[in-house]
N, C-alpha and C positions, 0 to 999 in steps of 0.2 A: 406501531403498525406491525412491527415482526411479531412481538409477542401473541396480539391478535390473528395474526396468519398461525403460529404452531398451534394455538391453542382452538382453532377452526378445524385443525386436519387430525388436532386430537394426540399431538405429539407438546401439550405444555413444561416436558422437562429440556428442551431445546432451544428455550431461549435463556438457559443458563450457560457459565462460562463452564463448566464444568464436565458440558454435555456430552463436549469432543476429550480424545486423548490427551494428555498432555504434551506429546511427541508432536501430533499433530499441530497442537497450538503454537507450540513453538518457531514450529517451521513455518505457518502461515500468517501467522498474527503478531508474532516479535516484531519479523523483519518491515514489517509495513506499520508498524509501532514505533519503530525507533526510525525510520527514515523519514516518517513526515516531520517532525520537530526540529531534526536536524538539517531539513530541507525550508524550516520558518525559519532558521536562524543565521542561514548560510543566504536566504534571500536577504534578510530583515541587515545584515552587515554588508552584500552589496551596494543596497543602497546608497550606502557612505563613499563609495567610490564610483557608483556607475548610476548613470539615467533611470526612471522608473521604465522604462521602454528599453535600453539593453535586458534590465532584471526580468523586464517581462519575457524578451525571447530567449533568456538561460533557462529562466523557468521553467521553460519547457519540457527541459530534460529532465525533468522530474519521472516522468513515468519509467522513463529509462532506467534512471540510479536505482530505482524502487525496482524494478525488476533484475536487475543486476542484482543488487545484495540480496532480492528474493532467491535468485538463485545458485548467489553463491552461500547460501545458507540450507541451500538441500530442496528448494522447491525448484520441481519439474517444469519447464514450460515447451508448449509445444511448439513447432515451426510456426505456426500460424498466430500460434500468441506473439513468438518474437515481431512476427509482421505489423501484428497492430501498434508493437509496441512502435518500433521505427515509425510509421504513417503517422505516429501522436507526439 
């Protein structure tokens, strides 16, 4: 579907990885790269100690940690991002 969408607006070198900086990528795509896996593994060894229904409302905070390490890895968020973040 993406590639369909860039390649509609006439921009088909943009659904490559290579399209953004590398600086950029860094900072937006590592940290949310390496915190989902380690957010399946940390759920996937709760398990072994706790209910599928505690793990489910730890779960939660997933969005959180993932915005934490987004931003302590140099990504900006704004007040209003932090808000949705908490609400979720």
């Amino acid at each position: 579907a993406v590639s369909v969408y860039w390649t509609w607006r006439g921009e088909p070198g943009k659904i490559f990885p290579w399209s953004i900086p590398l600086l950029r990528w860094v900072k937006t795509v590592v940290p949310v790269a390496i915190s989902q896996p380690i957010s399946v593994v940390f759920n996937n060894k709760a398990m072994v100690y706790a209910g599928a229904g505690v793990c489910a409302v730890i779960g939660t905070l997933s969005p959180v940690c993932t915005a934490v390490i987004s931003s302590c890895c140099g990504r900006r968020l704004t007040v209003l991002s932090w808000g949705e973040v908490i609400i979720a």
